[in-house]
C-alpha positions as CSV (number, residue, x, y, z in Angstrom):
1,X,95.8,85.1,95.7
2,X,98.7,87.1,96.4
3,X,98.8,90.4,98.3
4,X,101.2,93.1,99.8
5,X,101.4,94.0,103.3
6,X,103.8,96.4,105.4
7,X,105.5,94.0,108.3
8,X,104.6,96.3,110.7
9,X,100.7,95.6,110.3
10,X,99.1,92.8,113.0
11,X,99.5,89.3,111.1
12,X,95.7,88.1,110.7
13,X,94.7,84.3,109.7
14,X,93.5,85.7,106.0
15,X,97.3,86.3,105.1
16,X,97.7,82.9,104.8
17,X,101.6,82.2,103.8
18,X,103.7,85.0,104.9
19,X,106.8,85.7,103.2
20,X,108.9,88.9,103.6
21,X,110.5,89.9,100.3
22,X,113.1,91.9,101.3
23,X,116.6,91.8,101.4
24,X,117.3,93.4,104.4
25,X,115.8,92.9,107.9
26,X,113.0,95.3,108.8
27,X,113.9,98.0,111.6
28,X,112.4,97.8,115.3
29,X,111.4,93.8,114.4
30,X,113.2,91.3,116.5
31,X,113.1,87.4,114.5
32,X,111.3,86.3,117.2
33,X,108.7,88.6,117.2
34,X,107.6,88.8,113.3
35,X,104.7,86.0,112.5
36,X,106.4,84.8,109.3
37,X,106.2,81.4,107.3
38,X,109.6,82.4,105.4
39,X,111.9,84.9,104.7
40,X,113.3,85.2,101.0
41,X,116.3,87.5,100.9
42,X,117.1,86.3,97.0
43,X,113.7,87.2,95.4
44,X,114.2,90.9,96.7
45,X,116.1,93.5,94.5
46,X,119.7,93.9,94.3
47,X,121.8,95.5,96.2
48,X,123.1,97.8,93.6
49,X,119.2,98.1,92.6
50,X,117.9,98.7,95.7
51,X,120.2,101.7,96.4
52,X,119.8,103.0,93.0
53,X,116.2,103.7,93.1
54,X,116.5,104.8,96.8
55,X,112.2,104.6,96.7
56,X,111.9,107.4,94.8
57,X,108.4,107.2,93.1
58,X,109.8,109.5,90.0
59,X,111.9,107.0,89.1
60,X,109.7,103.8,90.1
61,X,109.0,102.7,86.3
62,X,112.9,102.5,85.8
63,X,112.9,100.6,88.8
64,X,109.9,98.4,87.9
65,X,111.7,97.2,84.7
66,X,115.0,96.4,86.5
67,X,113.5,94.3,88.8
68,X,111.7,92.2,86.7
69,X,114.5,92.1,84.6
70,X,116.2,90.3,87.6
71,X,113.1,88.2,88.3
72,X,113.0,86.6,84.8
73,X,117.2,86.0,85.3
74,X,116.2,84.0,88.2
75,X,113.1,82.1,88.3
76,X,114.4,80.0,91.1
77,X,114.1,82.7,93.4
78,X,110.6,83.4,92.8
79,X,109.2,79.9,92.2
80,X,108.2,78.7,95.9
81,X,106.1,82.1,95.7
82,X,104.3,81.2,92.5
83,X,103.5,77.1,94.0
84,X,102.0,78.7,97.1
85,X,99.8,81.6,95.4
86,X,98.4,77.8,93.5
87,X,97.5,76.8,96.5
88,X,95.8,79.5,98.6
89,X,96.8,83.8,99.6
90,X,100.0,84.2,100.2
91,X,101.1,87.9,101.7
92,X,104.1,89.2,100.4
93,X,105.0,91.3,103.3
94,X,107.5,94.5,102.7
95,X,108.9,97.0,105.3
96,X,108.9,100.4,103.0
97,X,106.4,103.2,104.1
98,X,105.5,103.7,100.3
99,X,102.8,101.6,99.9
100,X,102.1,102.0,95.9
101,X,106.2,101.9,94.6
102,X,107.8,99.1,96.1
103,X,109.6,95.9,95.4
104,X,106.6,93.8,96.9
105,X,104.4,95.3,94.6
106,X,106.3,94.6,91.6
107,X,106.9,91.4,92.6
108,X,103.4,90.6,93.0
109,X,102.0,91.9,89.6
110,X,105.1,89.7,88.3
111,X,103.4,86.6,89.7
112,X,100.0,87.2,88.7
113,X,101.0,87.4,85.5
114,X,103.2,84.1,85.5
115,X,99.8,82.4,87.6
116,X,98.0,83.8,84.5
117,X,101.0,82.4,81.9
118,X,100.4,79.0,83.8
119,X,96.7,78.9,83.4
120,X,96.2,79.2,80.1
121,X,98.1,77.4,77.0
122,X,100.8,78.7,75.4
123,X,101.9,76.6,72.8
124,X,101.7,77.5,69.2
125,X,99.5,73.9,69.0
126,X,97.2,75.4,71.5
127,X,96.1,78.1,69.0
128,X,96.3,76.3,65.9
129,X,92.6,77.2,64.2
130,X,91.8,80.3,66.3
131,X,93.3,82.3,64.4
132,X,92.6,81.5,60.6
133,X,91.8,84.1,58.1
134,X,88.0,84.1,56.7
């Protein structure tokens, strides 16, 4: 299971794995004091994509698209995410107030739908009679 949560909410033992997805440090946390099993600067945004959307929700579905545009370019960034969500709940935690239109969001309804890609067949074989005319 994967979920979203703001860094500045109390850890709790059903986060499982907690990564922080973005690519900057969150404000008013020291290192020390932020209950985290990883930090992944990569998987965030770009720079130049980060400041172009700015977290403006008018423009959040142009936004959307650009970032998983850059997730598919680098699957290496995201794939630690997608063997841990295999495994139990990992929290993808995000420092933006917006909770609905941010990168953490995106990024998890990108890996539930590459868990989903994983769980079922793919391969042209894999449908070979269920789809035959009648």
């Amino acid at each position: 299971m994967i979920q979203c949560k703001r860094v500045y909410l109390e850890a709790e033992t059903s986060d499982g794995i907690r990564a922080l997805v973005d690519r900057l440090w969150p404000r008013g946390i020291s290192k020390d004091a932020l209950a985290l099993d990883e930090w992944l600067p990569d998987v965030a945004p770009s720079t130049e994509l980060r400041k172009s959307y700015a977290h403006r929700a008018e423009v959040f579905d142009e936004f959307r698209t650009a970032y998983r545009r850059e997730l598919c370019a680098h699957p290496e960034h995201w794939q630690r995410l997608l063997h841990w969500a295999t495994k139990g709940t990992v929290t993808l935690l995000y420092a933006a107030r917006d909770e609905e239109h941010n990168n953490a969001r995106v990024l998890a309804e990108f890996l539930e739908e590459e868990l989903q890609r994983h769980d079922s067949p793919s391969s042209p074989v894999c449908y070979q009679g269920k789809f035959d005319a009648h």
